[in-house]
Residue, then its C-alpha position, 0 to 999 in steps of 0.5 A: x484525480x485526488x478529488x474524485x478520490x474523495x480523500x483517499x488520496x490524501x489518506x494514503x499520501x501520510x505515514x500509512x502509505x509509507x509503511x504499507x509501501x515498505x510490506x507491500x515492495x517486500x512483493x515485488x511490482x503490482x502488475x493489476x490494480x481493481x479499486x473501488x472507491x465509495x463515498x456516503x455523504x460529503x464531509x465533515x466528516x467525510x465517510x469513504x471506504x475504498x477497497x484495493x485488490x492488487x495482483x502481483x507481477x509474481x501471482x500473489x494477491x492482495x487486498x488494502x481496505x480503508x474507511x476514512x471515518x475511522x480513527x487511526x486504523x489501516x489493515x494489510x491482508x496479503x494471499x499465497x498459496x500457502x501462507x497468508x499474512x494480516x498486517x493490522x498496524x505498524x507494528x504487527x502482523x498475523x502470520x497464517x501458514x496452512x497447517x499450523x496454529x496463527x502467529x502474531x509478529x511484533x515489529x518495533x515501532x519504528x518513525x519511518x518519516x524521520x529513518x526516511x529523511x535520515x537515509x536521504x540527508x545519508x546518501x546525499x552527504x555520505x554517498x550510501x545508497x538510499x535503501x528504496x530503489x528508484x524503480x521500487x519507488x516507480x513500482x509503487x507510484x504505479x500502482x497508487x496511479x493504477x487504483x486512482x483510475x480504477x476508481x474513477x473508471x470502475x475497472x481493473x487497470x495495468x500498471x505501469x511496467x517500465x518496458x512497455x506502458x500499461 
């Protein structure tokens, strides 16, 4: 399915995905994945845009967008009912809360790679917990699995759900 991704796969298998895992499973679980995936011309450079639009077990929505093409550039645009959040890169997010002005958060740059394989190495020698749980793990798996085939078949897929299949 990676190759019919056009590279998306790939785009989303380095830090980016790692840090909109870590947003997106503050969420909870995606219960419905619709992806759209479009490639213009076949590398180099390759020039895909693929969007995500994610519902969540809980009701909120989400929409993840990429273009291949770009330098470095991802954006993390999540709805509620009363707030949206906007987050554009790893370190900052716009806060949207109905009623009030815009807030522009700053997180500190953090290597999520190396505090990854730091937690891993710690809970093998120390015996602490890994700070992502195996079915936040399982829920994120899911739902990349879920867009992939969306975009092969040009529908909204199911998750995954852990009791009863998609």
């Amino acid at each position: 399915m990676a190759i019919v991704a056009g590279g998306i796969a790939r785009r989303w298998t380095d830090r980016r995905r790692t840090a909109c895992a870590r947003r997106l499973r503050q969420l909870g679980p995606v219960d419905r994945v619709y992806a759209r995936l479009h490639s213009r011309e076949i590398g180099p450079p390759p020039i895909d845009t693929a969007v995500v639009a994610l519902d969540f077990a809980n009701g909120i929505t989400g929409t993840l967008a990429t273009v291949r093409a770009t330098p470095f550039y991802w954006r993390v645009h999540l709805f509620g009912t009363e707030a949206s959040a906007e987050v554009l890169d790893e370190t900052t997010m716009i806060l949207r809360k109905s009623g009030a002005a815009p807030q522009r958060l700053t997180y500190p740059a953090t290597d999520v790679l190396r505090a990854e394989l730091d937690a891993f190495a710690g809970s093998i020698e120390n015996k602490t917990p890994f700070p992502v749980r195996e079915a936040e793990v399982l829920a994120t798996l899911s739902a990349f699995e879920a867009a992939l085939q969306s975009m092969i078949s040009g529908m909204p897929v199911q998750c995954l759900d852990g009791h009863n299949g998609r």
